[in-house]
CHARMM-style PDB file with segment names, atoms N, HN, CA, C and O in Angstrom:
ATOM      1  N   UNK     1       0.842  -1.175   0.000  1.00  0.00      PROA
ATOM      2  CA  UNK     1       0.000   0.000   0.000  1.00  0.00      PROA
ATOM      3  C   UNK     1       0.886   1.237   0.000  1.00  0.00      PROA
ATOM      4  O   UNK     1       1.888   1.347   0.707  1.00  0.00      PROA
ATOM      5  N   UNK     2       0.437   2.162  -0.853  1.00  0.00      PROA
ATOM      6  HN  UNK     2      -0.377   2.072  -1.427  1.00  0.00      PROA
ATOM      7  CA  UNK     2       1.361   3.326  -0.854  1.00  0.00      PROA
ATOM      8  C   UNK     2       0.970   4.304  -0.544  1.00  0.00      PROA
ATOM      9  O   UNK     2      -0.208   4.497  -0.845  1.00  0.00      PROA
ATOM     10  N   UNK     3       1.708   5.444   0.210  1.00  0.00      PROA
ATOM     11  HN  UNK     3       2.665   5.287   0.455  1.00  0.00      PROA
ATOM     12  CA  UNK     3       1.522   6.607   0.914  1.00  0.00      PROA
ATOM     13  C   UNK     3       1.054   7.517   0.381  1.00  0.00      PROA
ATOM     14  O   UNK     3       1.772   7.844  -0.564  1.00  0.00      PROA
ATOM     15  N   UNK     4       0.195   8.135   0.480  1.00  0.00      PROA
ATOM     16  HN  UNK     4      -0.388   7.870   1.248  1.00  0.00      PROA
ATOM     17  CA  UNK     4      -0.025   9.503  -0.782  1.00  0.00      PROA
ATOM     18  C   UNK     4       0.805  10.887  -0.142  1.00  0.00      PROA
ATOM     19  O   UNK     4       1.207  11.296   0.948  1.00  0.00      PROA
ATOM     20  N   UNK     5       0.775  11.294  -1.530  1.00  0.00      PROA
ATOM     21  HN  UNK     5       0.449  10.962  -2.415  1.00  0.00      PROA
ATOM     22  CA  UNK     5       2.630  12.803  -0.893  1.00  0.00      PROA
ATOM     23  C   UNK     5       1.378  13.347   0.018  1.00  0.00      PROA
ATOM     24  O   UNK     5       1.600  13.195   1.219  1.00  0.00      PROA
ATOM     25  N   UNK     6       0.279  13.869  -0.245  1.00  0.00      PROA
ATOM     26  HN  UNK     6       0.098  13.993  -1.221  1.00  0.00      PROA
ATOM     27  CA  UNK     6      -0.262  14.482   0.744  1.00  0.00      PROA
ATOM     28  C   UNK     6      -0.261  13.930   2.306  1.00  0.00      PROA
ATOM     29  O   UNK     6      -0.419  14.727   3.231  1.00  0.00      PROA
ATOM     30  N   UNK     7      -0.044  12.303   2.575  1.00  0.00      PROA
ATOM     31  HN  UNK     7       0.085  11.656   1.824  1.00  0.00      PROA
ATOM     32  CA  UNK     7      -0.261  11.640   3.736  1.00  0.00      PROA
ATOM     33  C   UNK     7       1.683  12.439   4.385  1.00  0.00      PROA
ATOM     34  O   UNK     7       2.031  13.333   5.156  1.00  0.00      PROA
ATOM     35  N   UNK     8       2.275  11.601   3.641  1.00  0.00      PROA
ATOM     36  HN  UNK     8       1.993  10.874   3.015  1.00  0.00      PROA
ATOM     37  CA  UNK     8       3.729  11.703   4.151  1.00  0.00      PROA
ATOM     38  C   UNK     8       4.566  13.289   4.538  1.00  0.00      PROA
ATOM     39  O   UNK     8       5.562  13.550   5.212  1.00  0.00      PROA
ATOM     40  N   UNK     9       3.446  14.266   3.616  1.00  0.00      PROA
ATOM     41  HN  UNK     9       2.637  14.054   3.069  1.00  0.00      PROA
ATOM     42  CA  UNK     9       3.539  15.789   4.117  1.00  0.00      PROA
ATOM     43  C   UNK     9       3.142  15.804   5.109  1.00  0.00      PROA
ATOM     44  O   UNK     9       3.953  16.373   5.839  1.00  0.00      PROA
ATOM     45  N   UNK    10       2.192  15.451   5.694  1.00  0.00      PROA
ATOM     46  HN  UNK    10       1.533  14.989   5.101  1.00  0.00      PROA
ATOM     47  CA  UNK    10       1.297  15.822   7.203  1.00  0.00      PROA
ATOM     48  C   UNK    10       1.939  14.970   8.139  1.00  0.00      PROA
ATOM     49  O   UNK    10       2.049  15.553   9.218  1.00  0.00      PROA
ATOM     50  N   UNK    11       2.558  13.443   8.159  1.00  0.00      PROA
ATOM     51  HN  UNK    11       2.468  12.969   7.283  1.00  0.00      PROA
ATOM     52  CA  UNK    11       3.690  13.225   8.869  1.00  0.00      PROA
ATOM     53  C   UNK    11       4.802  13.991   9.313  1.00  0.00      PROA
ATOM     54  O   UNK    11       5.194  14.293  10.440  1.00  0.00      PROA
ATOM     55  N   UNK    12       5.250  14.255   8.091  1.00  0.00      PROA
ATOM     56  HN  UNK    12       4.932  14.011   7.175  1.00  0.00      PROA
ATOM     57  CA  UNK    12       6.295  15.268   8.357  1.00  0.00      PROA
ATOM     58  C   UNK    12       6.439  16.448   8.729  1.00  0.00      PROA
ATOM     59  O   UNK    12       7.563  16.919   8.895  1.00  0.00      PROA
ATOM     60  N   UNK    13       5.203  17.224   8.950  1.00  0.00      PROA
ATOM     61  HN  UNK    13       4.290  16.841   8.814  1.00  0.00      PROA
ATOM     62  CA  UNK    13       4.922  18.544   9.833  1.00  0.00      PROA
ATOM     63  C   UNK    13       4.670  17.958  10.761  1.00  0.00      PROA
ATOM     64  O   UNK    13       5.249  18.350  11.775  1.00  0.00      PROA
ATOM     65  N   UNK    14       3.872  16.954  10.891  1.00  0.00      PROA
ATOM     66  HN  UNK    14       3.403  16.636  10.067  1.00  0.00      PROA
ATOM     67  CA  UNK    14       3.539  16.826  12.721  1.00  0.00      PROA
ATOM     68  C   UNK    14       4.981  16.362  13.374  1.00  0.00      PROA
ATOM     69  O   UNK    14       5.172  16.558  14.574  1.00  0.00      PROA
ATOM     70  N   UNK    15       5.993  15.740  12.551  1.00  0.00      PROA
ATOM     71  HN  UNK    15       5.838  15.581  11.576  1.00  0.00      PROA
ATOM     72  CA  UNK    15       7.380  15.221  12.949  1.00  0.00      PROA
ATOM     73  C   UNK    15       8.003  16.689  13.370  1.00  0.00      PROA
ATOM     74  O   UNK    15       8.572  16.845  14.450  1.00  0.00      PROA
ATOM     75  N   UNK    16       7.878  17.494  12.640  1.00  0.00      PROA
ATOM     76  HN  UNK    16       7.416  17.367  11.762  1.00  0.00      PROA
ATOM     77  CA  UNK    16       8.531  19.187  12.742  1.00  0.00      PROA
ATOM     78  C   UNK    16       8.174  19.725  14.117  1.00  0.00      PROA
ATOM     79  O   UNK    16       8.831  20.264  15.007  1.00  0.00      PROA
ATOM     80  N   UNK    17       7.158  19.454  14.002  1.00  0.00      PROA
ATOM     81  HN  UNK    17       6.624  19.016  13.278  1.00  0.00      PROA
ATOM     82  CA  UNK    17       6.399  20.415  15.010  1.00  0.00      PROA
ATOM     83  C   UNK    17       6.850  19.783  16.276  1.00  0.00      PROA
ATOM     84  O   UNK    17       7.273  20.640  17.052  1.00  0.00      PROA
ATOM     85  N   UNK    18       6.914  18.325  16.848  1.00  0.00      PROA
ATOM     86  HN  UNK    18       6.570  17.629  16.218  1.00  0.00      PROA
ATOM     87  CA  UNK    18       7.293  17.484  17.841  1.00  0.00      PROA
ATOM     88  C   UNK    18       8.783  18.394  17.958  1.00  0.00      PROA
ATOM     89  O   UNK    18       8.945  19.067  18.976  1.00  0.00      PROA
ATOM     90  N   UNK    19       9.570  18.390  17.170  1.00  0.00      PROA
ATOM     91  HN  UNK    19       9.438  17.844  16.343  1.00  0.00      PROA
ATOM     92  CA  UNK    19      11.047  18.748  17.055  1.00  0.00      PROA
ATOM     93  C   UNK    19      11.358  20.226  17.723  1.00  0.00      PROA
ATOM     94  O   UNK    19      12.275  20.650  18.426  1.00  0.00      PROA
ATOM     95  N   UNK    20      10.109  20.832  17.148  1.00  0.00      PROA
ATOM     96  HN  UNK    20       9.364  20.487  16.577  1.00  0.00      PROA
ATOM     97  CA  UNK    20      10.090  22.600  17.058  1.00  0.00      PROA
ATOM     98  C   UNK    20       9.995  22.882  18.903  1.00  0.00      PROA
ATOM     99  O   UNK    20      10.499  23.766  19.596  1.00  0.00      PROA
ATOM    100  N   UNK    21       9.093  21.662  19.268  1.00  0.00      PROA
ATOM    101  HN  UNK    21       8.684  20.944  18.705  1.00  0.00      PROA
ATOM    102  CA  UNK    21       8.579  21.554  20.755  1.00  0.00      PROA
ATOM    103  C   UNK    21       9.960  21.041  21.766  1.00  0.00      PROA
ATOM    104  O   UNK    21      10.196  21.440  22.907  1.00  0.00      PROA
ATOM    105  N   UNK    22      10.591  20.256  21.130  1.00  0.00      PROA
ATOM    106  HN  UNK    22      10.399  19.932  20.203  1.00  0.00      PROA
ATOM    107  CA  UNK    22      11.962  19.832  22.066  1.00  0.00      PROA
ATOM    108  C   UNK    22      12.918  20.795  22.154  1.00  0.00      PROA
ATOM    109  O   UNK    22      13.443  21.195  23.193  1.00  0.00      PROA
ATOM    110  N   UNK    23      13.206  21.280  20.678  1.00  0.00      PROA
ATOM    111  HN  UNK    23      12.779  20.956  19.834  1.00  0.00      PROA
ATOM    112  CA  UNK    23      13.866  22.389  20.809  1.00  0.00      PROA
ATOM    113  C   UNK    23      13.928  23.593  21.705  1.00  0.00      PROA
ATOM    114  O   UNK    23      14.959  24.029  22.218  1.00  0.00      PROA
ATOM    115  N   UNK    24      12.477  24.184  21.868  1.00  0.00      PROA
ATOM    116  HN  UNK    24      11.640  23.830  21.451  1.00  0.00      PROA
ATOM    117  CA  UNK    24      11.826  25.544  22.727  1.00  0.00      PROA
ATOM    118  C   UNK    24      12.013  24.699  24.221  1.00  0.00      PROA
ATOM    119  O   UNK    24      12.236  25.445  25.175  1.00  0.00      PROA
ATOM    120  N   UNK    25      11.949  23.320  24.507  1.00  0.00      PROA
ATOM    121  HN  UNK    25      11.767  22.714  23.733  1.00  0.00      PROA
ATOM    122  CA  UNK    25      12.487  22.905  25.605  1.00  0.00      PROA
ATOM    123  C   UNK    25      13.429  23.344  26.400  1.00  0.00      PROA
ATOM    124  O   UNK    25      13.506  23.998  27.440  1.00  0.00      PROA
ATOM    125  N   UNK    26      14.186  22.779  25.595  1.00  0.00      PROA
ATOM    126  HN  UNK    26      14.124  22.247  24.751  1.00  0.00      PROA
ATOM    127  CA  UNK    26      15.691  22.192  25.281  1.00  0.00      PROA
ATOM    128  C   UNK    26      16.589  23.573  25.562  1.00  0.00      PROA
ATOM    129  O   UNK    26      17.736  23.510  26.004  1.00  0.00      PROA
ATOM    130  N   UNK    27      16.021  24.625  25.298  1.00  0.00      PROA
ATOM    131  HN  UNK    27      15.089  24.676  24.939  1.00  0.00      PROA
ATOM    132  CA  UNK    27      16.482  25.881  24.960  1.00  0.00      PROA
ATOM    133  C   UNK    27      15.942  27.355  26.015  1.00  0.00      PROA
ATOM    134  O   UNK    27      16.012  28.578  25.892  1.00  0.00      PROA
ATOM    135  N   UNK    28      15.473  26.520  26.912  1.00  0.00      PROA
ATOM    136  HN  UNK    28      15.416  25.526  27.011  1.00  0.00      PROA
ATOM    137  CA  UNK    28      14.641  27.282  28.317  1.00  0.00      PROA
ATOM    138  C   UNK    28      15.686  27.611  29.653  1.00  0.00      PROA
ATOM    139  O   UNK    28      15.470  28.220  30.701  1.00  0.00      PROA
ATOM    140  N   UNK    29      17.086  26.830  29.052  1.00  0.00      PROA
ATOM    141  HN  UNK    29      17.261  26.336  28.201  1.00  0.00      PROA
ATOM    142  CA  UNK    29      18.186  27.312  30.064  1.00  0.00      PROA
ATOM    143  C   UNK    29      19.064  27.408  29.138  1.00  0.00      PROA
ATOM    144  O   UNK    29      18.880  27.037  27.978  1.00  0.00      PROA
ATOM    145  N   UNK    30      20.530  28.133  29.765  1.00  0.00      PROA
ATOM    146  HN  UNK    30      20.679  28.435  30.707  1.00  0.00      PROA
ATOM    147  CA  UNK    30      21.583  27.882  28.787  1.00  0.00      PROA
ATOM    148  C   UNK    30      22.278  26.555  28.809  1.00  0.00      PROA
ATOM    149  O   UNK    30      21.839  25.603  29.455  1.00  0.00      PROA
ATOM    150  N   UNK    31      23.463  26.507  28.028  1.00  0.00      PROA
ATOM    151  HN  UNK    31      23.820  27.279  27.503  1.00  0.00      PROA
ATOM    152  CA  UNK    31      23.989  24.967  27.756  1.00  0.00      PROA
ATOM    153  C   UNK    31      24.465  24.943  29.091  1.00  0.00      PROA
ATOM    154  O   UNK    31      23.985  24.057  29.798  1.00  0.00      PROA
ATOM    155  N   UNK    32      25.732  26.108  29.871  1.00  0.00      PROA
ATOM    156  HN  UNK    32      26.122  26.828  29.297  1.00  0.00      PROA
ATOM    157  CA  UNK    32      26.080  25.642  30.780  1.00  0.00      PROA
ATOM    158  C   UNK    32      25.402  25.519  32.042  1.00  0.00      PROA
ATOM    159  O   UNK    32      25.900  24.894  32.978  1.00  0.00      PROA
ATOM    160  N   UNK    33      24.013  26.232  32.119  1.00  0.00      PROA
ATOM    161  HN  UNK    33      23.609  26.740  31.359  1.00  0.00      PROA
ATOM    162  CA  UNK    33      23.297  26.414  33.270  1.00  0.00      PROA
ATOM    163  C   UNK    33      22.773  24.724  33.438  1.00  0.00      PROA
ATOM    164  O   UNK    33      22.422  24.250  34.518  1.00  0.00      PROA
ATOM    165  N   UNK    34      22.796  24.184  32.526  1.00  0.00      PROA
ATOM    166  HN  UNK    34      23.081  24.569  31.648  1.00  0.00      PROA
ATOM    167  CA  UNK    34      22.152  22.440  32.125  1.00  0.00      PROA
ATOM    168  C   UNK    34      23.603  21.353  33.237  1.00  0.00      PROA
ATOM    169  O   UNK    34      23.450  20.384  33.980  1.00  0.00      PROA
ATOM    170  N   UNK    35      24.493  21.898  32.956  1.00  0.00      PROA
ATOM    171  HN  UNK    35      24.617  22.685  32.352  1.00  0.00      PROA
ATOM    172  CA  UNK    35      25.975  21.085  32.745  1.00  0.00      PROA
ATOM    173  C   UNK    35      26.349  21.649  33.979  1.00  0.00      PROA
ATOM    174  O   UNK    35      27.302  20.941  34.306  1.00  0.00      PROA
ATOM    175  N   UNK    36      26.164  22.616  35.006  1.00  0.00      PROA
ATOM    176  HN  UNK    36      25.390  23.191  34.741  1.00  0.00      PROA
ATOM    177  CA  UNK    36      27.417  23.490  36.535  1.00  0.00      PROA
ATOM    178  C   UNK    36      26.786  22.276  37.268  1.00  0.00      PROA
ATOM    179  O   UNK    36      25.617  22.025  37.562  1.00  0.00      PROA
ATOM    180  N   UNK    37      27.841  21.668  37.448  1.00  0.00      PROA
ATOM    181  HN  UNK    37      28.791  21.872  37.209  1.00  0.00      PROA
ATOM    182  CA  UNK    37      28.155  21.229  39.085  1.00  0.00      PROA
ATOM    183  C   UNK    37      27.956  19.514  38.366  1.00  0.00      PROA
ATOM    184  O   UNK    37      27.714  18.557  39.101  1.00  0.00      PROA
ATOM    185  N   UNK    38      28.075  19.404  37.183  1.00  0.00      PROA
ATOM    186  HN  UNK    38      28.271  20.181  36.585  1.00  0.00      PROA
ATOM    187  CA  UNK    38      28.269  17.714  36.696  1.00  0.00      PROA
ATOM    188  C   UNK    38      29.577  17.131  37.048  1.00  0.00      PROA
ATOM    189  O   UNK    38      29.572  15.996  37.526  1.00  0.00      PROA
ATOM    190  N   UNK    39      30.459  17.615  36.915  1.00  0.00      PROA
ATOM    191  HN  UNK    39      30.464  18.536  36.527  1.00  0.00      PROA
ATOM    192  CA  UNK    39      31.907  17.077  37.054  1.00  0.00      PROA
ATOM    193  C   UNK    39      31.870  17.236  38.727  1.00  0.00      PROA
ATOM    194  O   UNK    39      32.638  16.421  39.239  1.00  0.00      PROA
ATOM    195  N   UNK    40      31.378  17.831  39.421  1.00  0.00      PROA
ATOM    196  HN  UNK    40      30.754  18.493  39.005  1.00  0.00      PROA
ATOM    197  CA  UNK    40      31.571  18.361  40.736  1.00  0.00      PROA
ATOM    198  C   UNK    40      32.713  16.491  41.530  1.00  0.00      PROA
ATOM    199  O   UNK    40      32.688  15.307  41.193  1.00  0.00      PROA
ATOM    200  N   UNK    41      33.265  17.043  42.294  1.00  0.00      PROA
ATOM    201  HN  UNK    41      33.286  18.005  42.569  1.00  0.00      PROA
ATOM    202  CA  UNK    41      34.198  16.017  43.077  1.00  0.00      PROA
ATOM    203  C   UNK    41      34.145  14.649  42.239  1.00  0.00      PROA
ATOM    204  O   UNK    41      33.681  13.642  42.774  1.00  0.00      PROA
ATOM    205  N   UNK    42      34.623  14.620  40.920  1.00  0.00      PROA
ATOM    206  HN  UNK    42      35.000  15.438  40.485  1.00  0.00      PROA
ATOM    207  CA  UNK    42      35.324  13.785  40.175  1.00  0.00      PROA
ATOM    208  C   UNK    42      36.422  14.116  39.815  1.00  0.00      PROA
ATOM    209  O   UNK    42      36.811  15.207  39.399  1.00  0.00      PROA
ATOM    210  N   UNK    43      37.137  12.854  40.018  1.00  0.00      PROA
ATOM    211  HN  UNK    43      36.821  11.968  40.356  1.00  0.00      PROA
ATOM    212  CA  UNK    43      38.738  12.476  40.214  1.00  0.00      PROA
ATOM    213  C   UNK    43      38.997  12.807  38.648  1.00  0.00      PROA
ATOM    214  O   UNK    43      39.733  13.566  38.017  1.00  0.00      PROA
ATOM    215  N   UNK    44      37.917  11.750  38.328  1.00  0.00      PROA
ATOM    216  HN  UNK    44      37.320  11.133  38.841  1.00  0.00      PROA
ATOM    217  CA  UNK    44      38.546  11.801  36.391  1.00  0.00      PROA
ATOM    218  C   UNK    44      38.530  13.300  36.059  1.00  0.00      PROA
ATOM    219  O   UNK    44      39.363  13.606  35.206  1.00  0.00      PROA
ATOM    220  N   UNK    45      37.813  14.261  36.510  1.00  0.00      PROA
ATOM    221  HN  UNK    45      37.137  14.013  37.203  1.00  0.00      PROA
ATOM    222  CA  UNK    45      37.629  15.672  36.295  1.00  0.00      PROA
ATOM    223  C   UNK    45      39.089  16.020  36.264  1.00  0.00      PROA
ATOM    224  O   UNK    45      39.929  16.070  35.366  1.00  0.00      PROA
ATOM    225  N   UNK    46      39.097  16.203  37.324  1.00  0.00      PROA
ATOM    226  HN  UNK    46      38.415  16.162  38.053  1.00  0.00      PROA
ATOM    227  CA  UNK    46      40.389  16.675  38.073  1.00  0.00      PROA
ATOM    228  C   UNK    46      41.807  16.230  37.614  1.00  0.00      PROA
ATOM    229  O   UNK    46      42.686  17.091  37.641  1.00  0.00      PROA
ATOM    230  N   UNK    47      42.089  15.104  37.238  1.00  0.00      PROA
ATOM    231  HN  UNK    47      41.375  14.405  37.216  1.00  0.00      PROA
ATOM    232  CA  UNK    47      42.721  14.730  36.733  1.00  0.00      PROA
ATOM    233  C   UNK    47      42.842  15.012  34.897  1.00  0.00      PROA
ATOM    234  O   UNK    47      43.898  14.881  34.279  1.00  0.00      PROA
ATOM    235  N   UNK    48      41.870  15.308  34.432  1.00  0.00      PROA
ATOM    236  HN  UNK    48      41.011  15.415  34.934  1.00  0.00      PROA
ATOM    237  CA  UNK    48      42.022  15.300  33.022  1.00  0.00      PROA
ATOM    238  C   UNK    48      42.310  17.523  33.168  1.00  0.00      PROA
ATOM    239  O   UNK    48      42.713  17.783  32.034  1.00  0.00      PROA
ATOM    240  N   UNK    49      42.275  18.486  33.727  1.00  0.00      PROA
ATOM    241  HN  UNK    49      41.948  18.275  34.648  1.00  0.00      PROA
ATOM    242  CA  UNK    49      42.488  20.014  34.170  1.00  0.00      PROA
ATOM    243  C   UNK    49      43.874  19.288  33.948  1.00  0.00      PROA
ATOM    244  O   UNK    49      44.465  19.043  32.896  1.00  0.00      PROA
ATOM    245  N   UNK    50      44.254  18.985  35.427  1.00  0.00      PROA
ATOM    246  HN  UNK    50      43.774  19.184  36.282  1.00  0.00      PROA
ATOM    247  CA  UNK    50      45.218  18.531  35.581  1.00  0.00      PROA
ATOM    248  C   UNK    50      46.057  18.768  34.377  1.00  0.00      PROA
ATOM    249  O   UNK    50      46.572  19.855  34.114  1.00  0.00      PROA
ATOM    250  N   UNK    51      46.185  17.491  33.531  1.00  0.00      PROA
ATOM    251  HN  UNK    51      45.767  16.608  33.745  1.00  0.00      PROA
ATOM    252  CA  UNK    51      46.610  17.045  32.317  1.00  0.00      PROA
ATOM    253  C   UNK    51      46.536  18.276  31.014  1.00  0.00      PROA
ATOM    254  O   UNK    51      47.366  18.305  30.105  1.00  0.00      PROA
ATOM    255  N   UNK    52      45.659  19.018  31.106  1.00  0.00      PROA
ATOM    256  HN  UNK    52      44.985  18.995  31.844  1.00  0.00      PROA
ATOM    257  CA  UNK    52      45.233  20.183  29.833  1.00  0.00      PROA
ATOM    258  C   UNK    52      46.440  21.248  30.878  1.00  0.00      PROA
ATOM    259  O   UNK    52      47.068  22.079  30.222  1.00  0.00      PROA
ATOM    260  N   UNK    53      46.643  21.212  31.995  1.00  0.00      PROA
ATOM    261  HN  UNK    53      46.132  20.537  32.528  1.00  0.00      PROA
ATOM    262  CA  UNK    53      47.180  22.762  32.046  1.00  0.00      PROA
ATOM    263  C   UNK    53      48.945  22.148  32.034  1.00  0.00      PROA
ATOM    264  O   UNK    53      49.865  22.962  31.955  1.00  0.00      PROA
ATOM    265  N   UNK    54      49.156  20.945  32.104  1.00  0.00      PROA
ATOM    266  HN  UNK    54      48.408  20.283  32.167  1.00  0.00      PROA
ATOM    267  CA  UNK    54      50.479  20.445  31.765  1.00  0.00      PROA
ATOM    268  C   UNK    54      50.573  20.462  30.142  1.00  0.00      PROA
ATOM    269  O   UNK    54      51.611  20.990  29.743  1.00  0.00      PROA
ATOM    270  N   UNK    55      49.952  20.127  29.421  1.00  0.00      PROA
ATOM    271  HN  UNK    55      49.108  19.698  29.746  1.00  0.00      PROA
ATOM    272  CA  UNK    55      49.771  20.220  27.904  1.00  0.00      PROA
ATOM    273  C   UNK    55      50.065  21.686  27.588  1.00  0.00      PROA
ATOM    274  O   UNK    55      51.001  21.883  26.813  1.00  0.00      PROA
ATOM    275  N   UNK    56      49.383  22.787  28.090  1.00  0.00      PROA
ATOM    276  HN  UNK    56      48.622  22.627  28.719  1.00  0.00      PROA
ATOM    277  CA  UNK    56      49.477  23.531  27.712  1.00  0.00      PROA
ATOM    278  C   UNK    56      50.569  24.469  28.546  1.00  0.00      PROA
ATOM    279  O   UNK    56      50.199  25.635  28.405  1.00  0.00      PROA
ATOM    280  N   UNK    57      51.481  24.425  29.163  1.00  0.00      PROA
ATOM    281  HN  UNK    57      51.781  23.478  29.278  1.00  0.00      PROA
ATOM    282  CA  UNK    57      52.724  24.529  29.373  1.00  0.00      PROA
ATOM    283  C   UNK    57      54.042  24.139  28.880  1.00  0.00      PROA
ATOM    284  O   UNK    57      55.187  24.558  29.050  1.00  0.00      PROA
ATOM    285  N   UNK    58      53.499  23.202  28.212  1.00  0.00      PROA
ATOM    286  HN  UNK    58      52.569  22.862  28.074  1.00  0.00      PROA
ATOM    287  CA  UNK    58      55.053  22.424  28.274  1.00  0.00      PROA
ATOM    288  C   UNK    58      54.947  22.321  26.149  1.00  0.00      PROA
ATOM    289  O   UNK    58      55.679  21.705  25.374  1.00  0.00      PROA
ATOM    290  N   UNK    59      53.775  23.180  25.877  1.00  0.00      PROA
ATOM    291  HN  UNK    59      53.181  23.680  26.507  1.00  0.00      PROA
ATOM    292  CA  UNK    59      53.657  23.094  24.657  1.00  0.00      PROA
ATOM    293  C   UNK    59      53.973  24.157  24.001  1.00  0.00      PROA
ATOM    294  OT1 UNK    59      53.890  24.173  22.773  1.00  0.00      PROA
TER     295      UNK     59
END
């Protein structure tokens, strides 16, 4: 059975519109306001600073 372009258009706006809605989500804080305090008291954190401010000394 095949789709008619008119069916697979109206999929694809209601697909948009779902998208348009995550986005205006998605976008209600900033990136880093999402991300402060994730690394908080991790070693691997700390250790990989660590490592970037030796890199960037000795480079």
């Amino acid at each position: 059975m095949s789709v008619s372009l008119e069916e697979r258009v109206a999929i694809l706006e209601s697909e948009i519109l779902l998208i348009k809605k995550k986005v205006e989500i998605s976008t209600t804080k900033p990136w880093w306001e999402k991300n402060l305090g994730k690394f908080a008291n991790s070693s691997d954190y700390d250790k990989a600073m660590q490592l970037g401010i030796k890199y960037r000394l000795h480079s």
